[in-house]
N, CA, C and O atoms as CSV, one atom per row, in Angstrom:
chain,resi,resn,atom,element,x,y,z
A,1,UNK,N,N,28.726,31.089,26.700
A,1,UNK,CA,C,27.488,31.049,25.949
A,1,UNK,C,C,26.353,30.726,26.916
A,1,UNK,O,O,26.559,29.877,27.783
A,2,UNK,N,N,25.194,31.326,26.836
A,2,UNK,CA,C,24.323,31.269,27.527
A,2,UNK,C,C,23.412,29.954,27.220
A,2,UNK,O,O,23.462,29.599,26.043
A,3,UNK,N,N,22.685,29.264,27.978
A,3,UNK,CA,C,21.429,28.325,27.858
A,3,UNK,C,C,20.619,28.550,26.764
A,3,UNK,O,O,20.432,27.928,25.718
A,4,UNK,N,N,20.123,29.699,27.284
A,4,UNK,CA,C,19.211,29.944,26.244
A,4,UNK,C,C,19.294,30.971,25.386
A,4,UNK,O,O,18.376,31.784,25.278
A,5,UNK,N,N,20.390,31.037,24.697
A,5,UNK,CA,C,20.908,31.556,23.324
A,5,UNK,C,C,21.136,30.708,22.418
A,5,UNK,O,O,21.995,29.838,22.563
A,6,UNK,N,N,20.379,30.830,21.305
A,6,UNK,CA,C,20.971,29.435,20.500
A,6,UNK,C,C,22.166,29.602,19.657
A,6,UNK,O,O,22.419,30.571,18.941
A,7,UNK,N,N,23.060,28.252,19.876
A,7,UNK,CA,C,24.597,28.968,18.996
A,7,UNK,C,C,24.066,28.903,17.666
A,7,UNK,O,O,23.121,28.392,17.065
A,8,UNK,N,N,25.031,29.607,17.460
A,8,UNK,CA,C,25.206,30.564,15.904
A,8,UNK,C,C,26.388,29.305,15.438
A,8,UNK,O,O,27.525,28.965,15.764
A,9,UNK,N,N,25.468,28.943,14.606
A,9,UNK,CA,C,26.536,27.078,13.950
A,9,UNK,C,C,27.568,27.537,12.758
A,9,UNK,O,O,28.734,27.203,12.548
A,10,UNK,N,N,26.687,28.434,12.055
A,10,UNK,CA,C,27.102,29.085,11.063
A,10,UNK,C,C,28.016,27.538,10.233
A,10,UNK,O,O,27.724,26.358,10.431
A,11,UNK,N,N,29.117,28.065,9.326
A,11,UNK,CA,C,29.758,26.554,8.646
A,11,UNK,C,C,31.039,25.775,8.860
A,11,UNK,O,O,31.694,26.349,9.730
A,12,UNK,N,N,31.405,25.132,8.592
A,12,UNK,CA,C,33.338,24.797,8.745
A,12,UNK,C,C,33.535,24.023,9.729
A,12,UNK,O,O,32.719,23.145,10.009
A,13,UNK,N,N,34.484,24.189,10.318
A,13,UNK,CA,C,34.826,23.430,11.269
A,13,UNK,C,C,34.544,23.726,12.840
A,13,UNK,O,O,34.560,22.893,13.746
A,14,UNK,N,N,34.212,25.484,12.965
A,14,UNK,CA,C,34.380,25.405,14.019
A,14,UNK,C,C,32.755,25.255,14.577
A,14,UNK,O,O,32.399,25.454,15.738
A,15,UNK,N,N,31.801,24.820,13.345
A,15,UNK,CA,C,30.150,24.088,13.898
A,15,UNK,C,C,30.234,23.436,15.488
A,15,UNK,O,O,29.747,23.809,16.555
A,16,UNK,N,N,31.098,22.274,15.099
A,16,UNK,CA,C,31.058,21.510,16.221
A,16,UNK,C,C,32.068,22.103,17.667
A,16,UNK,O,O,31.740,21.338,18.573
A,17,UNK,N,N,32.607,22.620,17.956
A,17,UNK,CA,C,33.337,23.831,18.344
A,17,UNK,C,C,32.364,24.161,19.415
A,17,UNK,O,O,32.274,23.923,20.619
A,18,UNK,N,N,31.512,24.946,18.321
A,18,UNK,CA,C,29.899,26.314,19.331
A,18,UNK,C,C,28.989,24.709,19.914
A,18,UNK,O,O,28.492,24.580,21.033
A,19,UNK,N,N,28.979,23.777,18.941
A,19,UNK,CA,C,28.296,22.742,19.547
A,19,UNK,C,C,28.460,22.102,20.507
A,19,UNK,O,O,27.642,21.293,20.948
A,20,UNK,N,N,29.590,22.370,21.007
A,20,UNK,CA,C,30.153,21.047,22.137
A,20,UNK,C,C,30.086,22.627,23.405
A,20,UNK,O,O,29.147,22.751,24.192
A,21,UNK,N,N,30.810,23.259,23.359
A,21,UNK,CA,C,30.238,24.313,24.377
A,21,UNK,C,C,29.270,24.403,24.562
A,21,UNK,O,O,28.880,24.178,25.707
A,22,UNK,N,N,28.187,24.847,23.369
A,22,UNK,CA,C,26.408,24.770,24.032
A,22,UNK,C,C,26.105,23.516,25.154
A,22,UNK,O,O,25.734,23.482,26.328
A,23,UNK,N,N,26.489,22.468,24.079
A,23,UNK,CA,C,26.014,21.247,24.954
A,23,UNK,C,C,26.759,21.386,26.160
A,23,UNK,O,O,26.041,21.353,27.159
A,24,UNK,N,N,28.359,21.576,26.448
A,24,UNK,CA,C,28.386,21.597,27.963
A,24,UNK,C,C,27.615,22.593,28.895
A,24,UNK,O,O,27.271,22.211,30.014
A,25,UNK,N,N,27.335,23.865,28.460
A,25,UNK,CA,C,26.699,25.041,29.427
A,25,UNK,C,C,25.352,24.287,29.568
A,25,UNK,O,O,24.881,24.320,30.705
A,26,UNK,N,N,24.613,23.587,28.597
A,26,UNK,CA,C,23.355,22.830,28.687
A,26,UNK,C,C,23.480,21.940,30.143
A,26,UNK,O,O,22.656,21.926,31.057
A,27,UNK,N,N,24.778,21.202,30.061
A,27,UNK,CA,C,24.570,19.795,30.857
A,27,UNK,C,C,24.709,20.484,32.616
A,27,UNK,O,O,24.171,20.080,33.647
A,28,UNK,N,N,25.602,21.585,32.402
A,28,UNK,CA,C,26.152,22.026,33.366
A,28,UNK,C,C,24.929,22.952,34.332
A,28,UNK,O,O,25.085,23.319,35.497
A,29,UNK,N,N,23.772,23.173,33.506
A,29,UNK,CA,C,22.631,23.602,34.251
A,29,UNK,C,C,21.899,22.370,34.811
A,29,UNK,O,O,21.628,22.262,36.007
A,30,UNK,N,N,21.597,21.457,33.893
A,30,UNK,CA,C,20.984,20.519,34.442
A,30,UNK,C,C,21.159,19.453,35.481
A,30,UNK,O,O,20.389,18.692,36.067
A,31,UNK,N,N,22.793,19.733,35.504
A,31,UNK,CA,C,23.356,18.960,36.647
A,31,UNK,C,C,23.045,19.841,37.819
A,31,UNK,O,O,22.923,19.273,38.905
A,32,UNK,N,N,22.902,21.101,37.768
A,32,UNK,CA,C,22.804,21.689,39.093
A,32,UNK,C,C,21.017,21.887,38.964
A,32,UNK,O,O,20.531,22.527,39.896
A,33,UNK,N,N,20.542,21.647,38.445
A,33,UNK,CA,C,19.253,21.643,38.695
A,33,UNK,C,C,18.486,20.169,39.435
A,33,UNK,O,O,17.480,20.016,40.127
A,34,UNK,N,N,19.702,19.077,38.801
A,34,UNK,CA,C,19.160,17.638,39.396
A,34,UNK,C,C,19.695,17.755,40.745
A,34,UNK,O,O,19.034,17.045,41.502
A,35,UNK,N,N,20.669,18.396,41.365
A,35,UNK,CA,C,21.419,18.659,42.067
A,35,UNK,C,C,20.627,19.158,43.410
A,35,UNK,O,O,20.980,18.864,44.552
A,36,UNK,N,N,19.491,19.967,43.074
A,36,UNK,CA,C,18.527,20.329,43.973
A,36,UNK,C,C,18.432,21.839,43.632
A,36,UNK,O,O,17.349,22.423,43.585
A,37,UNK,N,N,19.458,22.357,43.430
A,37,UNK,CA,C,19.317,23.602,43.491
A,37,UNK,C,C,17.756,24.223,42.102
A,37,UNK,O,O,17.644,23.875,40.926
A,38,UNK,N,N,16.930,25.084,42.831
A,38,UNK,CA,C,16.055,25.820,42.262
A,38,UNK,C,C,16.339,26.154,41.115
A,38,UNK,O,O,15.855,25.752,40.057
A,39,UNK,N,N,17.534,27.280,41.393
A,39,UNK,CA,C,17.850,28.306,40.218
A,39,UNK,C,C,19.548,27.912,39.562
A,39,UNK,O,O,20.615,28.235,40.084
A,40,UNK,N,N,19.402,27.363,38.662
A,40,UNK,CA,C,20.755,27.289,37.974
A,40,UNK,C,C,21.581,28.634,37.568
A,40,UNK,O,O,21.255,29.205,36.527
A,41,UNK,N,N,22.378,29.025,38.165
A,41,UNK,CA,C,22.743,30.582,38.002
A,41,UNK,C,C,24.050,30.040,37.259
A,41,UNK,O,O,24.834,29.125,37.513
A,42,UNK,N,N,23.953,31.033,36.181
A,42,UNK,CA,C,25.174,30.675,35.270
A,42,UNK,C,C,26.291,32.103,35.704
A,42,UNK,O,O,27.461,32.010,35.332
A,43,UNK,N,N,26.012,32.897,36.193
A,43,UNK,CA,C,27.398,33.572,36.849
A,43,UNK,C,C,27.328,33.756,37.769
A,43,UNK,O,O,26.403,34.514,38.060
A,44,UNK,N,N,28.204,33.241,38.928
A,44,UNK,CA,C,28.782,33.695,40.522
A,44,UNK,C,C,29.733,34.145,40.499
A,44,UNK,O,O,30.197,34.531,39.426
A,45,UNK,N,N,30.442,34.288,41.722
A,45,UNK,CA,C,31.518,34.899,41.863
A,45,UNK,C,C,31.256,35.660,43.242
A,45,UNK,O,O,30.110,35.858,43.644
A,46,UNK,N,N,32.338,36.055,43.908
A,46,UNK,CA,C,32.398,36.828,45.639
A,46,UNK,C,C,32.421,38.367,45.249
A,46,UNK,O,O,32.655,39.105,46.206
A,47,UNK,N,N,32.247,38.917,44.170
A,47,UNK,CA,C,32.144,40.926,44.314
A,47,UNK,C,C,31.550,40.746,42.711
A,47,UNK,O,O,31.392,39.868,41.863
A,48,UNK,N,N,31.312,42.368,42.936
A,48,UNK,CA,C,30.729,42.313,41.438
A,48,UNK,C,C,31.559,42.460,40.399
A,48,UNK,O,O,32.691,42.924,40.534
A,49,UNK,N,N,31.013,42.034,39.145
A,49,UNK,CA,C,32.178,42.299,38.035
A,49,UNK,C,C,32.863,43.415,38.130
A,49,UNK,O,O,32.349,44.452,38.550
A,50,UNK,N,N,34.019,43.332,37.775
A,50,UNK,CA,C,34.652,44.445,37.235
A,50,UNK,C,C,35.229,44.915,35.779
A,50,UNK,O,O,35.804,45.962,35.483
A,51,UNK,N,N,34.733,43.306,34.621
A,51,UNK,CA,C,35.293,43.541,33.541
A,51,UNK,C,C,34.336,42.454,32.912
A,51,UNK,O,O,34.101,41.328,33.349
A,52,UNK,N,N,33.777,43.147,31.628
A,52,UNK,CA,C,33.407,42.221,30.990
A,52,UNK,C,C,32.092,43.118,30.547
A,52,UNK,O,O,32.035,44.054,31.345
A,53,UNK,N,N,31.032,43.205,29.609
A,53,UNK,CA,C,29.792,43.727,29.248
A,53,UNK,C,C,28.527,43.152,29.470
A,53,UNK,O,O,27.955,42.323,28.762
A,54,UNK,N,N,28.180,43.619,30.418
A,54,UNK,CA,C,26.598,43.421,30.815
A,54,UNK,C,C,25.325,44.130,30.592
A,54,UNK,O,O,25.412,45.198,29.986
A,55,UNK,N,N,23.907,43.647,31.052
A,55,UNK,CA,C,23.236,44.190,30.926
A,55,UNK,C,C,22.241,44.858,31.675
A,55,UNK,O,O,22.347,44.589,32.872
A,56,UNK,N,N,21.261,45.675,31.397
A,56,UNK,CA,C,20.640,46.135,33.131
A,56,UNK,C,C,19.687,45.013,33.162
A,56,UNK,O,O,18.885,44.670,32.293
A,57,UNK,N,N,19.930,44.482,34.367
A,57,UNK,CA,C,19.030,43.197,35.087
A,57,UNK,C,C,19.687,42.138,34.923
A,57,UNK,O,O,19.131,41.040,34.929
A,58,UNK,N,N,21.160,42.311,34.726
A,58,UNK,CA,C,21.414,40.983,34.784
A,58,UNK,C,C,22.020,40.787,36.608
A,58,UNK,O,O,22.034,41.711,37.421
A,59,UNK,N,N,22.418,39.510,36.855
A,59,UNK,CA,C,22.582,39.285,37.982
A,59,UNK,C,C,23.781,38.428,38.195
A,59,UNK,O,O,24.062,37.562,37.367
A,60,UNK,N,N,24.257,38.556,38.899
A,60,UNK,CA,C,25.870,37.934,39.046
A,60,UNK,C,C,25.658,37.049,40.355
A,60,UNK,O,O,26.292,37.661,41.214
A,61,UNK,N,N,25.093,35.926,40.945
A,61,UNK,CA,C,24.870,34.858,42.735
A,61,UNK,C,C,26.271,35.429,43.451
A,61,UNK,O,O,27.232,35.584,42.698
A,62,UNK,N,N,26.408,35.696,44.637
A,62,UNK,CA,C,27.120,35.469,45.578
A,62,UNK,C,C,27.636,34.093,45.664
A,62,UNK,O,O,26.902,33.229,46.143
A,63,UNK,N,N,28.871,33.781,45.235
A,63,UNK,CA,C,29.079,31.884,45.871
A,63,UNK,C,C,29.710,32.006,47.032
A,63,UNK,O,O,30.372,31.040,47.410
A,64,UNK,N,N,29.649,33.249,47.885
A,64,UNK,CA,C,30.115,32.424,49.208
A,64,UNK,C,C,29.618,33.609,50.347
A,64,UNK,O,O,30.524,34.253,50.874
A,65,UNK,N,N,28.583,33.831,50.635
A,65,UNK,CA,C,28.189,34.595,51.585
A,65,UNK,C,C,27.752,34.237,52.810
A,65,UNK,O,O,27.244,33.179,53.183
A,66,UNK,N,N,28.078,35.525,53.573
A,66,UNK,CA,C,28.278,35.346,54.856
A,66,UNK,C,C,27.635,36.600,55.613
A,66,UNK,O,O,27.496,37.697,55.073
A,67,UNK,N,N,27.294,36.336,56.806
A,67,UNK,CA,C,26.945,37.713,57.551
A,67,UNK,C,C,26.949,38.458,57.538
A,67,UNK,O,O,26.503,38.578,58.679
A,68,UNK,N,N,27.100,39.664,57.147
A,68,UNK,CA,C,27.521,40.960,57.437
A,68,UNK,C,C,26.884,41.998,58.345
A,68,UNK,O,O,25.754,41.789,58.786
A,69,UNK,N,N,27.567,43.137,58.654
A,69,UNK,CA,C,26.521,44.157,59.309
A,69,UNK,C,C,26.814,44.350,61.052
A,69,UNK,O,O,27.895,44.051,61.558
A,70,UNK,N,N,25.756,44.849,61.763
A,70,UNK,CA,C,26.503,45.271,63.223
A,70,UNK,C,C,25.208,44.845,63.443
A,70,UNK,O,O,24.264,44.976,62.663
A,71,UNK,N,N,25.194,44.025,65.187
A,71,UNK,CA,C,24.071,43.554,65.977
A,71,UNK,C,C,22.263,44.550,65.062
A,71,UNK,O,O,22.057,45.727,64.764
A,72,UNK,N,N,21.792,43.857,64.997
A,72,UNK,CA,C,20.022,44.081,64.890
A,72,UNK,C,C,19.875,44.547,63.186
A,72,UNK,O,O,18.945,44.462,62.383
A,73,UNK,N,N,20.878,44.920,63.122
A,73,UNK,CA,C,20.485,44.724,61.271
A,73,UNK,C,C,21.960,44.154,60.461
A,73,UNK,O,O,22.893,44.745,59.917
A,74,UNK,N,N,21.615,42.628,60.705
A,74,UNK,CA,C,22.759,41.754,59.781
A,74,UNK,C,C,21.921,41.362,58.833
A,74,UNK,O,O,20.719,41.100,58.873
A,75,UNK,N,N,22.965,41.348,57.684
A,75,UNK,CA,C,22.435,40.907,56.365
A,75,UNK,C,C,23.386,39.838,55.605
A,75,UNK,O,O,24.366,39.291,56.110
A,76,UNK,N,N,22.894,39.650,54.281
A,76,UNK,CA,C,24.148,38.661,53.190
A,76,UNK,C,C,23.797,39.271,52.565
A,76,UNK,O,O,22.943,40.147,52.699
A,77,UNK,N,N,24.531,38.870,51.492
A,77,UNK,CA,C,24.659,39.910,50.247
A,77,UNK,C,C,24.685,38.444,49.075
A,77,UNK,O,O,25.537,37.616,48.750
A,78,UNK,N,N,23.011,38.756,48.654
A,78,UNK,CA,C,22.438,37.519,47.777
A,78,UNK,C,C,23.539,37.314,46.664
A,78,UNK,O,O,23.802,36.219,46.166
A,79,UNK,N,N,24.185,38.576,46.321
A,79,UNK,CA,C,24.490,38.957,44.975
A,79,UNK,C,C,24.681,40.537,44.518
A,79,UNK,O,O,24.760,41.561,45.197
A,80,UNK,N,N,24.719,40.321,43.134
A,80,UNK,CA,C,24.840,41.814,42.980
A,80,UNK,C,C,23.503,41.816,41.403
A,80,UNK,O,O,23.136,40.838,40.751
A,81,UNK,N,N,23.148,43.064,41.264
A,81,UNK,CA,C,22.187,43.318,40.043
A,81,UNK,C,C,22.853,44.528,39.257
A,81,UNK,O,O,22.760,45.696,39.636
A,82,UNK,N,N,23.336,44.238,38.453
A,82,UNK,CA,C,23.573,45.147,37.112
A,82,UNK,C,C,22.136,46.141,36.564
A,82,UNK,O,O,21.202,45.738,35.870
A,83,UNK,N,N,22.341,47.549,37.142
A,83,UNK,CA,C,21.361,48.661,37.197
A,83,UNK,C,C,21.908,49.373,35.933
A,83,UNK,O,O,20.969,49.964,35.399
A,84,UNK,N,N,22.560,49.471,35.546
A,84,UNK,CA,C,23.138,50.380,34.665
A,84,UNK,C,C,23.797,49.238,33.336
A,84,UNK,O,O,24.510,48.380,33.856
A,85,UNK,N,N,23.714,49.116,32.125
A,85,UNK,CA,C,24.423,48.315,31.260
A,85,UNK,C,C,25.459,48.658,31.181
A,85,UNK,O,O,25.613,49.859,31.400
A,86,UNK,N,N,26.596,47.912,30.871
A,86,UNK,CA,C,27.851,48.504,30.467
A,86,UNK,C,C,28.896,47.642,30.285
A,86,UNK,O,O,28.703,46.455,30.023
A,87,UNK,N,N,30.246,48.238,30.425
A,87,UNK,CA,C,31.512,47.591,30.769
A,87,UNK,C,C,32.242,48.012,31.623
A,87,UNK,O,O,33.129,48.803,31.302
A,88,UNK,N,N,32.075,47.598,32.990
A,88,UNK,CA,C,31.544,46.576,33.353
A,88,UNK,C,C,30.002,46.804,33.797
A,88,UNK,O,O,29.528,46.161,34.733
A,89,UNK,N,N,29.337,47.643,33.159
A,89,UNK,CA,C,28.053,48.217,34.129
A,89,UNK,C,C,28.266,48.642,35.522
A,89,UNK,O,O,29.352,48.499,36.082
A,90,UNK,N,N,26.911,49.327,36.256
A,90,UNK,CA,C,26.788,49.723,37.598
A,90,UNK,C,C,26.179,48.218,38.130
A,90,UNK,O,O,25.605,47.383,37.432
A,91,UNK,N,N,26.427,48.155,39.298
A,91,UNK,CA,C,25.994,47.001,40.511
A,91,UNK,C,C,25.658,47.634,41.362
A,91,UNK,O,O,26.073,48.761,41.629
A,92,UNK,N,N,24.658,46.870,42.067
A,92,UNK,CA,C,24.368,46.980,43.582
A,92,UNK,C,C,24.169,45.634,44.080
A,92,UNK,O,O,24.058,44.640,43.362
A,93,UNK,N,N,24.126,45.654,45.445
A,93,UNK,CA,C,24.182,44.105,46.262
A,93,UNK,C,C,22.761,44.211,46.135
A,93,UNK,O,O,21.977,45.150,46.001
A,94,UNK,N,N,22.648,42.748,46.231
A,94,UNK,CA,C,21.414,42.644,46.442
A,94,UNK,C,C,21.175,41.922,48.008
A,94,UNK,O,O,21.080,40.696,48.045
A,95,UNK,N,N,21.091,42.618,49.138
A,95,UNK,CA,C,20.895,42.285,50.873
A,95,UNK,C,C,19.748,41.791,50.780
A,95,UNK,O,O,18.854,41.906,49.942
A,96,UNK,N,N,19.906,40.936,52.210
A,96,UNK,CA,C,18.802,39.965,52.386
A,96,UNK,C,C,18.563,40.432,53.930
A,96,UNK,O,O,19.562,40.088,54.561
A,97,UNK,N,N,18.090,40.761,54.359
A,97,UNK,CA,C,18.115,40.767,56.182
A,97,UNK,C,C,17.892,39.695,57.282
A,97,UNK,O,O,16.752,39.313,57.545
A,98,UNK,N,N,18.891,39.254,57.869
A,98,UNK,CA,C,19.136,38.013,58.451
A,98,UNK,C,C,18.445,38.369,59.887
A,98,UNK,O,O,18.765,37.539,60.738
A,99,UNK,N,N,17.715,39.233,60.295
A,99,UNK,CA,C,16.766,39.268,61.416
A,99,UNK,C,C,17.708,38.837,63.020
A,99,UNK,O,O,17.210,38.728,64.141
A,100,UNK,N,N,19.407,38.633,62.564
A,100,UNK,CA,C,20.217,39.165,63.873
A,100,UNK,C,C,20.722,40.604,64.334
A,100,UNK,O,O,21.328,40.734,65.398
C-alpha cells in the first residue's frame, strides 16, 4: 500500500488489518526520511521489475549501484522508469554519468 493512498477501511474485521499496514508503510517512510535520506522511495530493488502492474512514470531506486561502462563514459544506473504501463510494463535505466 502506498503513503499516499488512503486505505479503503471499508467494515469487519479486516479495518484494522488495512490499518496497521498503512500505519507501518507510514512509519517506514518517515524513518527513512529522519534517517537523512531526501527521497523516501518506496520500491528498490537491483533490475527492473519483471512481475507485478505498473504505471508510466513510475520508478523503481537502484539499492545497490555501482559503476558501470568503459574508461571516459562510466555511469550508475539511478534506477529504472516505467515508460510504458503494464505487467510488468516497459523500463529503462535511468544513467547518471560519473565523469570517469
Amino acid at each position: 500500500m502506498k503513503i499516499n493512498e488512503a486505505p479503503q477501511l471499508g467494515d469487519g474485521p479486516n479495518m484494522r488489518i488495512v490499518l496497521a499496514e498503512w500505519m507501518r508503510a507510514t512509519a517506514k517512510k518517515l524513518n527513512s526520511l529522519a534517517a537523512g535520506n531526501l527521497a523516501a522511495y518506496e520500491n528498490t530493488g537491483t533490475a527492473a521489475p519483471t512481475t507485478g502492474t505498473w504505471a508510466q512514470g513510475d520508478f523503481v531506486k537502484n539499492s545497490a549501484p555501482s559503476e558501470l561502462g568503459s574508461a571516459g563514459s562510466k555511469y550508475i544506473v539511478q534506477g529504472w522508469t516505467c515508460t510504458a504501463g503494464g505487467t510488468p510494463g516497459t523500463w529503462l535505466q535511468a544513467r547518471t554519468l560519473t565523469g570517469n
